[in-house]
Structure formats: structure tokens, C-alpha cells
DSSP file (Angstrom, degrees, kcal/mol; ACC not computed):
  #  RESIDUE AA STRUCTURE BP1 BP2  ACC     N-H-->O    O-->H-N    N-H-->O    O-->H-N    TCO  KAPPA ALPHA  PHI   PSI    X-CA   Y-CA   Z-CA
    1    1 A X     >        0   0    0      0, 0.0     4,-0.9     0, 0.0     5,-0.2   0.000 360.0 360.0 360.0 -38.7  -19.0   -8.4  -20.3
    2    2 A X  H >>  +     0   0    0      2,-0.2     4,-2.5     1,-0.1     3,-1.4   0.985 360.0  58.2 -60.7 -56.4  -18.0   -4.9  -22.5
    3    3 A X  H >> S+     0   0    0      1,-0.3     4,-2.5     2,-0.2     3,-2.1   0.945 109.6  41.2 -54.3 -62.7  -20.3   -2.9  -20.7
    4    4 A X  H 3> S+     0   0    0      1,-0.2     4,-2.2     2,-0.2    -1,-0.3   0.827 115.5  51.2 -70.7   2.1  -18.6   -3.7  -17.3
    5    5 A X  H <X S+     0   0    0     -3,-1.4     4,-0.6    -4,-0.9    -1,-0.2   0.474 110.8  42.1 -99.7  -1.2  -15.5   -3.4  -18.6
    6    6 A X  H <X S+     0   0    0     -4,-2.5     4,-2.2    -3,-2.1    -2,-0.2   0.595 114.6  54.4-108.7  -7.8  -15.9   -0.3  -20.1
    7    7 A X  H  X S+     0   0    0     -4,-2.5     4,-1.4    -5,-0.5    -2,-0.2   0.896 109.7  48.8 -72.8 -56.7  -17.9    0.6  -16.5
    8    8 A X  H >X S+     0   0    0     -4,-2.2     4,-2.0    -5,-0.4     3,-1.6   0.972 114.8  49.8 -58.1 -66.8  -14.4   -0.6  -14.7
    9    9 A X  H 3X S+     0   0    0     -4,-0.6     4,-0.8     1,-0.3    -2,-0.2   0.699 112.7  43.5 -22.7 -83.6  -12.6    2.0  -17.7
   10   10 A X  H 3X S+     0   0    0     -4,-2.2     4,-1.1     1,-0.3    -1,-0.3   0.396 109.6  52.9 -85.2 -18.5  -14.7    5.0  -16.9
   11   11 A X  H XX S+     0   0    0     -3,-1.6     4,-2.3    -4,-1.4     3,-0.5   0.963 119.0  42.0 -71.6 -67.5  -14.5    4.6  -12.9
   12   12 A X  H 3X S+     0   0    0     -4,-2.0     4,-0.9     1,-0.2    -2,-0.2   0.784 109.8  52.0 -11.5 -66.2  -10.6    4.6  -13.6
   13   13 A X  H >X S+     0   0    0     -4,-0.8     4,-1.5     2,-0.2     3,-1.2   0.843 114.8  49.8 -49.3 -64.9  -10.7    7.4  -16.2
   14   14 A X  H <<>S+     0   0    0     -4,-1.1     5,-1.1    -3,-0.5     6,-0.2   0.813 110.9  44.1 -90.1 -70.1  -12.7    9.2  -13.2
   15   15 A X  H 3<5S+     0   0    0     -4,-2.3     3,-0.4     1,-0.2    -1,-0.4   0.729 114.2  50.2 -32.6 -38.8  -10.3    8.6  -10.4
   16   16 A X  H <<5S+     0   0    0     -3,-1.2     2,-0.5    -4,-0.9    -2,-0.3   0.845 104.5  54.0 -78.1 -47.7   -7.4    9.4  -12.4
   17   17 A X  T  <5S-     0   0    0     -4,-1.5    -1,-0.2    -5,-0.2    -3,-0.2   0.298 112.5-123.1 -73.6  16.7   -8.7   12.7  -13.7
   18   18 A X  T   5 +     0   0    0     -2,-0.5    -3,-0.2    -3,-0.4    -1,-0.1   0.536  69.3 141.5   5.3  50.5   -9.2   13.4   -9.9
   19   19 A X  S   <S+     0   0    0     -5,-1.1     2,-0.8     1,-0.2    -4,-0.2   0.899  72.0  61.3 -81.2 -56.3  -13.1   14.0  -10.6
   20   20 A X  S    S-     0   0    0     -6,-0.2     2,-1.6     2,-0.1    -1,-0.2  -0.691  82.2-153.9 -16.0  58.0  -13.1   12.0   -6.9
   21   21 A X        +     0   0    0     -2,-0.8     2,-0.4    -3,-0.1    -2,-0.1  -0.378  43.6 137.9 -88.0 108.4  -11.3   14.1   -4.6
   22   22 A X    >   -     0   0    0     -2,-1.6     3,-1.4    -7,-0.2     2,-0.3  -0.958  58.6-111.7-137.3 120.7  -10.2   11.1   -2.2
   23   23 A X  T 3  S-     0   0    0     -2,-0.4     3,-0.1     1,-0.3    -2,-0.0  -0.287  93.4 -16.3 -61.6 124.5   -6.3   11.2   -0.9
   24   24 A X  T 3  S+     0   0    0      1,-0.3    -1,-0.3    -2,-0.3     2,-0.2   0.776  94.2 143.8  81.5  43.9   -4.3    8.5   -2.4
   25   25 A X    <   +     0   0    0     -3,-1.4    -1,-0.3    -5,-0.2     2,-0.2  -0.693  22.9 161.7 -60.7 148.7   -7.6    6.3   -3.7
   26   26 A X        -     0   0    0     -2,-0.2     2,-0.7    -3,-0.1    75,-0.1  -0.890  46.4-103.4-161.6 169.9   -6.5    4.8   -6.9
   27   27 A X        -     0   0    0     -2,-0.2     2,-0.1   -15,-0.1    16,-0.0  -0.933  41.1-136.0-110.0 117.0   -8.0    1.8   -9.0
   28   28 A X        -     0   0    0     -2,-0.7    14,-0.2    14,-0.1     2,-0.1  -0.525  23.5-177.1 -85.6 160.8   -5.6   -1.2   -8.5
   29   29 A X        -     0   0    0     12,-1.2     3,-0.1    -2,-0.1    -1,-0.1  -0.697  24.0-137.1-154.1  97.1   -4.6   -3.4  -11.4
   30   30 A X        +     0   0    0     10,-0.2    10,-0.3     1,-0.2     3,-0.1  -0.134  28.9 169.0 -42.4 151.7   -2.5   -6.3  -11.2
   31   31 A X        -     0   0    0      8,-2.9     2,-0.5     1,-0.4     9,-0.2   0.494  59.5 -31.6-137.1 -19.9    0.0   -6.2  -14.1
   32   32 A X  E     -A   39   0A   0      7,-1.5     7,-2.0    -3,-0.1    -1,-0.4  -0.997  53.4-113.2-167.7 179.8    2.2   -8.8  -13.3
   33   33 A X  E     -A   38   0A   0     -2,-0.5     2,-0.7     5,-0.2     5,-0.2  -0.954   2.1-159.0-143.2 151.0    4.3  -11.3  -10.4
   34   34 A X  E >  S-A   37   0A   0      3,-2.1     3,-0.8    -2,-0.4     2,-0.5  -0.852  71.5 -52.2-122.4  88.1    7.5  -11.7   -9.5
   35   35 A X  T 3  S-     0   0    0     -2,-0.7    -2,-0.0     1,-0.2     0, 0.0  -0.770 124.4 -13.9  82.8-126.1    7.6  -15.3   -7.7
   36   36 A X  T 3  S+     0   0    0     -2,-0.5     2,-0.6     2,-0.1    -1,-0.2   0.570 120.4  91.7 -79.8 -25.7    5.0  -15.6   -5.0
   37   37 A X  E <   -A   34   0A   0     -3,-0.8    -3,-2.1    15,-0.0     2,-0.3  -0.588  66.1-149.1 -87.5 107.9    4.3  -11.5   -5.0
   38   38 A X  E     -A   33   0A   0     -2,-0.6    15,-1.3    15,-0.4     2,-0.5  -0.669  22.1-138.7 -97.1 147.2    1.5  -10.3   -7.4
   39   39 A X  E     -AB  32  52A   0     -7,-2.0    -8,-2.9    -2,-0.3    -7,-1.5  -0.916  22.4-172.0-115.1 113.3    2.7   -6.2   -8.7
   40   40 A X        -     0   0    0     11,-3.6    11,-0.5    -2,-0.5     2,-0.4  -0.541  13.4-143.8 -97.1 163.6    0.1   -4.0   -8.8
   41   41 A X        +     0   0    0     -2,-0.2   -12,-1.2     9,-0.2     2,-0.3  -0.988  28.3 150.0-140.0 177.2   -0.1   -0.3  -10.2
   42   42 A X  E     -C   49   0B   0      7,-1.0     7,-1.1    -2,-0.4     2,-0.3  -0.907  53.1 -86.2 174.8 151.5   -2.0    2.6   -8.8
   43   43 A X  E     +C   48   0B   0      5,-0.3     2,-0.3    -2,-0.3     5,-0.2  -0.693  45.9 176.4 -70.5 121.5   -2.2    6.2   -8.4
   44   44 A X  E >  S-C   47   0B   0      3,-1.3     3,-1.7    -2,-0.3    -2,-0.0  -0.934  72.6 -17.8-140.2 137.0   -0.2    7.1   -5.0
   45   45 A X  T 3  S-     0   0    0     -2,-0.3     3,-0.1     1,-0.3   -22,-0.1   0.776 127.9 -52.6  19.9  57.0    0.1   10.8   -4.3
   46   46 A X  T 3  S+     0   0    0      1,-0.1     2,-0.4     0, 0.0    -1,-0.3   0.406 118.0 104.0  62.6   4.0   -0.8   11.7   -7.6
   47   47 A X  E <  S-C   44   0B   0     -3,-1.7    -3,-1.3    -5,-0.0    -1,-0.1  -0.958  74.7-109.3-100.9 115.7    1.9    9.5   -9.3
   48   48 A X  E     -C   43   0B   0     -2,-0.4    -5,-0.3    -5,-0.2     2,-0.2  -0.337  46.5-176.8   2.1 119.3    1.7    6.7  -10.9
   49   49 A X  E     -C   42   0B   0     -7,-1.1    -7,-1.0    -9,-0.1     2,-0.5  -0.926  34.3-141.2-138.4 124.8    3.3    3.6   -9.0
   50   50 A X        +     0   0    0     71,-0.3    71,-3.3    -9,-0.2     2,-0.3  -0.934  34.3 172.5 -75.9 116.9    4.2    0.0   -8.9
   51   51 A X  B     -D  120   0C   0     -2,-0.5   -11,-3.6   -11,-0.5     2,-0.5  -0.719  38.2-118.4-115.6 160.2    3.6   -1.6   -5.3
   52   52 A X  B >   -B   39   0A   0     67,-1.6     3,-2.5    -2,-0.3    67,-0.4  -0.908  44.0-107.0-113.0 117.8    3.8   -5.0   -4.2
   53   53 A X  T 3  S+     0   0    0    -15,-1.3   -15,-0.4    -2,-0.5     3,-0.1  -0.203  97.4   5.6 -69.3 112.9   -0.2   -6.3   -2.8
   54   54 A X  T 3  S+     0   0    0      1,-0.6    40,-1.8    -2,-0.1    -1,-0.2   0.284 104.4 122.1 112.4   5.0   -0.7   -6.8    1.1
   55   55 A X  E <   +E   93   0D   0     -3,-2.5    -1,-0.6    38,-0.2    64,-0.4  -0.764  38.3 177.8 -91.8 151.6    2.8   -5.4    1.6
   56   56 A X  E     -E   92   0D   0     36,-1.0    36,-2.8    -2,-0.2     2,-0.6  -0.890  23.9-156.8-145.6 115.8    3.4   -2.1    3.9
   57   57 A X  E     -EF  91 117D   0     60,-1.0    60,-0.9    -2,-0.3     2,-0.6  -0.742  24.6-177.5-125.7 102.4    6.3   -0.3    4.8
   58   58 A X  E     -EF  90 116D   0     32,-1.7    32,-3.6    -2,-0.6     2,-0.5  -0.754  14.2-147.4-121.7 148.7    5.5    1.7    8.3
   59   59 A X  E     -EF  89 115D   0     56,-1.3    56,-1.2    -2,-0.6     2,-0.3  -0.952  16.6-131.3-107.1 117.3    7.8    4.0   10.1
   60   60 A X        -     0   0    0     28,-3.6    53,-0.2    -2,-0.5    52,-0.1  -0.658  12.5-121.9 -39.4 120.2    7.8    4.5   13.9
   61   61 A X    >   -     0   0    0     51,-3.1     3,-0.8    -2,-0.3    -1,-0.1  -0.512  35.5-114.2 -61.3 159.9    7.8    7.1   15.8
   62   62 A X  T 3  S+     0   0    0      1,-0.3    -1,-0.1    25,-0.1     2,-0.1   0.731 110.8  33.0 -89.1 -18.2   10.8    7.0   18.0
   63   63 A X  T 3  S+     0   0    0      2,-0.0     2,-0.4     3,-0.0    -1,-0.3  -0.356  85.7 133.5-123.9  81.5    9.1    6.7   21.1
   64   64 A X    <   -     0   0    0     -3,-0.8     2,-0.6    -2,-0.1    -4,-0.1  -0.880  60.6-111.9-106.5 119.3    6.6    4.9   19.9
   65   65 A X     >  -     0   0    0     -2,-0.4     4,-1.4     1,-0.1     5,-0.5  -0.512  15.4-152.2 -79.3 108.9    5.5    1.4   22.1
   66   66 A X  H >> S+     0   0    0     -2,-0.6     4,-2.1     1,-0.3     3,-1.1   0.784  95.4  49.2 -21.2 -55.4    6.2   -1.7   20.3
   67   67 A X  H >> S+     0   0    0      1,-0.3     4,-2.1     2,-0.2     3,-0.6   0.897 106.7  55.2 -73.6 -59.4    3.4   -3.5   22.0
   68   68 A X  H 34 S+     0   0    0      1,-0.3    -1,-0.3     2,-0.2     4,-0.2   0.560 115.2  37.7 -71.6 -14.2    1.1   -0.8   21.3
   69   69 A X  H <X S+     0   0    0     -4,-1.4     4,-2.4    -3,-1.1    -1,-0.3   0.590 111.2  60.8 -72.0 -41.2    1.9   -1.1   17.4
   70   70 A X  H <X S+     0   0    0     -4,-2.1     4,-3.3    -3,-0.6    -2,-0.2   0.965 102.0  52.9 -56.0 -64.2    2.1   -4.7   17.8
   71   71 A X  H  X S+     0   0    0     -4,-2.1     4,-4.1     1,-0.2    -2,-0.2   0.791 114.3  42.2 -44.9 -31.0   -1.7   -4.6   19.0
   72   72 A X  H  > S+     0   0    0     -4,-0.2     4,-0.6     1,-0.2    -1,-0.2   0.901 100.9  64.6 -98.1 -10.7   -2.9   -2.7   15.8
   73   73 A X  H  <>S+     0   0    0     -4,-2.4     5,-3.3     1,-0.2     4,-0.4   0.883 107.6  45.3 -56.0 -38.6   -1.1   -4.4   13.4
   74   74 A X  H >X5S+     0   0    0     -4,-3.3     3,-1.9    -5,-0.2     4,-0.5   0.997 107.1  55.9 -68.6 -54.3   -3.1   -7.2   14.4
   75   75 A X  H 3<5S+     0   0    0     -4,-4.1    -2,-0.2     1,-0.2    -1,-0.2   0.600  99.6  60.5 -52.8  -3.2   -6.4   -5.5   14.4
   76   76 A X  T 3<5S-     0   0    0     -4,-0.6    -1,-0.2     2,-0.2    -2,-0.2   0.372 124.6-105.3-109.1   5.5   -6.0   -4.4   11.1
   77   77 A X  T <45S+     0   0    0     -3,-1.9    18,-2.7    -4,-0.4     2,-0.3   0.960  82.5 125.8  81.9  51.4   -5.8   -8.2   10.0
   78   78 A X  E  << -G   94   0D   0     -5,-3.3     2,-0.5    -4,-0.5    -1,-0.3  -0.991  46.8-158.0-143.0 161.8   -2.1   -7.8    9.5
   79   79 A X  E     -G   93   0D   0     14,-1.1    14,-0.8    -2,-0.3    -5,-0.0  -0.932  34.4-107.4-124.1 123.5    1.4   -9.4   10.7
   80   80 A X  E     -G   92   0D   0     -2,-0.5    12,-0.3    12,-0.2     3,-0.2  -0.276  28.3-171.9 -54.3 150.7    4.8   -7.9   10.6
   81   81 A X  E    S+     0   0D   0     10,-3.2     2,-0.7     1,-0.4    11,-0.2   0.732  75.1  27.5-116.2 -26.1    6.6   -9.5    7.9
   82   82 A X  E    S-G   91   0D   0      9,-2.3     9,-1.9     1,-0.1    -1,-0.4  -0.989  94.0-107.5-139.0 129.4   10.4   -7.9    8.7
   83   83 A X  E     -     0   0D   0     -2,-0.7     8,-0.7     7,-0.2     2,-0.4   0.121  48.9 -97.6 -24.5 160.8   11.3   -6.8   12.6
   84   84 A X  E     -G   90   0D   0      6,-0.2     6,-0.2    -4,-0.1     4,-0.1  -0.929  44.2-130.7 -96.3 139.0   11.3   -2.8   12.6
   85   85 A X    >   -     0   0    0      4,-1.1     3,-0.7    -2,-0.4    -1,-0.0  -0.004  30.0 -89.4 -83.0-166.1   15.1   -1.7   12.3
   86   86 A X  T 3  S+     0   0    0      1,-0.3     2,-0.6     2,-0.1    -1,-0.1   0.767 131.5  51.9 -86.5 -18.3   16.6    0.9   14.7
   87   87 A X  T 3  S-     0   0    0      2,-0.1    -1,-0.3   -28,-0.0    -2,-0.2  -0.338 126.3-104.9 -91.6  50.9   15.8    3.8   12.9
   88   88 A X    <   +     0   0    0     -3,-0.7   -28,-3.6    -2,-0.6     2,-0.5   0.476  66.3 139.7  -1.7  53.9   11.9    2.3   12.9
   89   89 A X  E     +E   59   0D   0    -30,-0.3    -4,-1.1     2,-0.0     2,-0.2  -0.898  23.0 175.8-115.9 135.7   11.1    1.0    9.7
   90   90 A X  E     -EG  58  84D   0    -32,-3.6   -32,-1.7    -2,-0.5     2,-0.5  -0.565  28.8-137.5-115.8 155.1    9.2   -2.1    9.5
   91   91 A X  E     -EG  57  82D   0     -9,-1.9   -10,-3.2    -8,-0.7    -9,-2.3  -0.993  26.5-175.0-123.0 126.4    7.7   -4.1    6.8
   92   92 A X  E     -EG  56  80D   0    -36,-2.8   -36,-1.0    -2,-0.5     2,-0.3  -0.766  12.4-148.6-110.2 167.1    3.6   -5.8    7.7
   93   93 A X  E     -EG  55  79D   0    -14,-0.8   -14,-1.1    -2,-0.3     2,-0.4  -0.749  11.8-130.6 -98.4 156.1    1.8   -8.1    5.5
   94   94 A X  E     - G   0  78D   0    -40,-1.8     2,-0.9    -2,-0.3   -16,-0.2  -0.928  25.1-128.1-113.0 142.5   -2.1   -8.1    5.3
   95   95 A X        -     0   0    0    -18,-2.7     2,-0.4    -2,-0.4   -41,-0.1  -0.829  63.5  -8.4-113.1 127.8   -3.5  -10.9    5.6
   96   96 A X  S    S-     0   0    0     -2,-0.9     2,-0.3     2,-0.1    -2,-0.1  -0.991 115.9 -43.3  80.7-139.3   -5.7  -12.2    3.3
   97   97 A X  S    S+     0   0    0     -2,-0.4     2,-0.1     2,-0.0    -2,-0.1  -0.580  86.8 152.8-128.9  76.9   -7.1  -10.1    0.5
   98   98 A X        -     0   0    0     -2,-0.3     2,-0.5   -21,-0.1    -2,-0.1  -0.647  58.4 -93.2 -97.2 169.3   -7.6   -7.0    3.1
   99   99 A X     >  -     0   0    0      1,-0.1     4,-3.3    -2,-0.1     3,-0.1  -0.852  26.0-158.5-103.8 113.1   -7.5   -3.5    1.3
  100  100 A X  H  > S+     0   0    0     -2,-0.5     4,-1.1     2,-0.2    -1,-0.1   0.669  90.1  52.9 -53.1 -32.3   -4.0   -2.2    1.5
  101  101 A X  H  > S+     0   0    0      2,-0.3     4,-0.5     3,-0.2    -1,-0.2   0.897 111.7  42.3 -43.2 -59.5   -5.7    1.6    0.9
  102  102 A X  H >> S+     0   0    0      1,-0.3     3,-1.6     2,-0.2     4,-1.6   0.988 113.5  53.5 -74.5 -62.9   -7.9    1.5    3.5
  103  103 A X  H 3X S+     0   0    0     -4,-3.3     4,-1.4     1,-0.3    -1,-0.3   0.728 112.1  48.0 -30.2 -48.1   -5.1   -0.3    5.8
  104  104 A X  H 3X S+     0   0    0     -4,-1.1     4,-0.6     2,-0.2    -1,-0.3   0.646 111.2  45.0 -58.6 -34.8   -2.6    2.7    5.0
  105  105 A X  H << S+     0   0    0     -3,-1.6    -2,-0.2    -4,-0.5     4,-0.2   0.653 111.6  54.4 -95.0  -9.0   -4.9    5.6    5.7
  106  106 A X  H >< S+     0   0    0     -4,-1.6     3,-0.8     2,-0.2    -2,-0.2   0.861 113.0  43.9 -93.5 -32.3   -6.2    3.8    9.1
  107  107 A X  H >< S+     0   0    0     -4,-1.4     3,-1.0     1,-0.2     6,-0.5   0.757 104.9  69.1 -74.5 -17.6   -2.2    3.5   10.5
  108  108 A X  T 3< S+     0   0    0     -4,-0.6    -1,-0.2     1,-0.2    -2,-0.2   0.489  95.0  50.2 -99.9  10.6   -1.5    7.1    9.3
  109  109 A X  T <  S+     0   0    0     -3,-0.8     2,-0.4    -4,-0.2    -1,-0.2  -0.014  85.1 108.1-138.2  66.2   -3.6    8.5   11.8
  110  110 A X  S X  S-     0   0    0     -3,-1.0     3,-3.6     3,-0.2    -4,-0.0  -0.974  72.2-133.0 -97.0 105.8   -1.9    6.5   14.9
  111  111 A X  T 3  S+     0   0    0     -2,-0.4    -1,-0.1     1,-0.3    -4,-0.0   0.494 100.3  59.9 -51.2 -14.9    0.0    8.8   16.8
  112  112 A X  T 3  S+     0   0    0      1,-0.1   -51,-3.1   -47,-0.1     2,-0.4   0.474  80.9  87.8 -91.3  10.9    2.8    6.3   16.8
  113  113 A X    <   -     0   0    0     -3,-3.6   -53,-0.3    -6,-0.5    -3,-0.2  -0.924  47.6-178.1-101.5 127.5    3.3    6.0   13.4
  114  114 A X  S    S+     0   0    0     -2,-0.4     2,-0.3     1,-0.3    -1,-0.1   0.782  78.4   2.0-105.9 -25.9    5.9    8.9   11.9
  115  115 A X  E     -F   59   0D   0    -56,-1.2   -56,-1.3    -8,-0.0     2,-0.3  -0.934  56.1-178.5-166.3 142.5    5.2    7.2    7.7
  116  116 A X  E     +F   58   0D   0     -2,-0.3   -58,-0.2   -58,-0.2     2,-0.2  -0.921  17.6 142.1-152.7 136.9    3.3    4.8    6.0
  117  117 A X  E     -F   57   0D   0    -60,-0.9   -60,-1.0    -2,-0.3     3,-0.1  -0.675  48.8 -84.7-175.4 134.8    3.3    3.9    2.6
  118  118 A X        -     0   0    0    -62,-0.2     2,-1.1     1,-0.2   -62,-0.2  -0.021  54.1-103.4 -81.6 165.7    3.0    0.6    0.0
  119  119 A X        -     0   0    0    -64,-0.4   -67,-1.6   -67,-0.4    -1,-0.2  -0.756  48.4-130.9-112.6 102.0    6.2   -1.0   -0.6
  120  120 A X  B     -D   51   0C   0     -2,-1.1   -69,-0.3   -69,-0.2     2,-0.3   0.500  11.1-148.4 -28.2 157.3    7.4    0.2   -4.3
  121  121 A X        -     0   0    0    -71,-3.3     2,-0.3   -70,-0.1   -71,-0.3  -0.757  16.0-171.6-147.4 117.7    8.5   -1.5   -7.1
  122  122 A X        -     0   0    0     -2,-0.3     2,-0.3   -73,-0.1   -73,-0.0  -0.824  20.7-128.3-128.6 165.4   11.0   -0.2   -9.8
  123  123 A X        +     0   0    0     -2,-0.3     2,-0.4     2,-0.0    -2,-0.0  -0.678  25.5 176.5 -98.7 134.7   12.4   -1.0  -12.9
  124  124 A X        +     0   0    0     -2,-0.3     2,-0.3     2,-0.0    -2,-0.0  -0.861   4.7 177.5-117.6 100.0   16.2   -1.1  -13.5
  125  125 A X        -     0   0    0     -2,-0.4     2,-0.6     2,-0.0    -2,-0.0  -0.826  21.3-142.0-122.6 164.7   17.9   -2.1  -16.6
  126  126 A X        -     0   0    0     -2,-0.3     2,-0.4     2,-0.0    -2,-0.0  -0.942  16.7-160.6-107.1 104.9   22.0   -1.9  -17.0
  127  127 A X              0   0    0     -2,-0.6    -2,-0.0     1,-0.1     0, 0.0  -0.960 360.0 360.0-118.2 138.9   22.9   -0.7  -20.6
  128  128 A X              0   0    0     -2,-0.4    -1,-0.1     0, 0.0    -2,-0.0   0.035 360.0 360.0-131.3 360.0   26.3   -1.7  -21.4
């Protein structure tokens, strides 16, 4: 049980240190959940991040065909989870335990999507 958990470490370590050059791969790690929503962290463009897992926040292009968006969001074994607004950003869910990564890098090169990216999470505190 040490050895692969110091095998899980050193693949991290590896990734992080960008010894890997693969865009936006990172090693996910749940760290905690807020209700139903398990909070992951990860490397995304070279930062650090908290996302929330199987959520995805995609941008239209503006004349960009619903239908045709509609079709891949399904083939990538996903469902919109909030309508896209008029300036065309949309929220999908994966469904299942699909890889949110792999899912992001396969919508950012569909000529009708203008940005793609997992859907953050930050900390806020009110000091009084």
C-alpha cells in the first residue's frame, strides 16, 4: 500500500514539475464536497485550481448551431446542466465518472466552441 502511494506521489511530483509536457494534464485529487458536488484540485494552465468534477463551463461561438453542439455534447457522454445564455455560455455535466480532461481538450477543438474550461471553485471569507 506505501509503495503505490508513494508511486501515486512521484507521478504527481512529475506532472507538476512539468517533466510531462501535456497541456493542462494534471493529477486530480478530491479534497472535499460541498452537498452533492465532490471539489477536486488540479493543475489548469499551469495554476493550481479548485474545480467542481463532471462540471464544464463551454462558450459558443456566436454562430455556432445549437443542434450541432447539442449532438456532441451527447457523444461525449454528457448533458447540458444550465441552458446556454445569450452571450453563449453554458454549463454540461458528464455523465458518469467520464474524464473531465480528456472531455475539455476534445470540445476545444470544435469549431463551434469560442472557450471551454472546468467550472472553478473559490474561497471567500468576510473579515469584519
Amino acid at each position: 500500500m506505501k509503495t503505490n502511494w508513494m508511486r501515486i506521489t512521484a507521478y504527481c511530483f512529475i506532472l507538476t514539475v512539468g517533466v510531462l509536457v501535456v497541456p493542462d494534464t494534471f493529477c486530480q485529487q478530491t479534497i472535499r464536497r460541498i452537498g452533492d458536488k465532490e471539489i477536486k484540485t488540479g493543475l489548469w494552465n499551469g495554476q493550481q485550481i479548485e474545480y467542481v468534477e463532471r462540471e464544464i463551463a463551454v462558450k459558443l461561438k456566436p454562430n455556432a448551431r445549437r443542434t450541432q453542439a447539442d449532438s456532441t455534447i451527447s457523444y461525449l457522454g454528457a448533458r447540458v446542466k444550465n441552458e446556454f445564455d445569450n452571450i453563449g455560455w453554458g454549463f454540461i455535466e458528464l455523465i458518469g465518472s467520464g474524464d473531465i480532461m480528456a472531455t475539455i481538450q476534445q470540445l476545444q477543438q470544435k469549431q463551434f466552441v469560442e472557450a471551454v474550461e472546468p467550472v472553478f471553485v473559490t474561497n471567500t471569507s468576510l473579515e469584519t
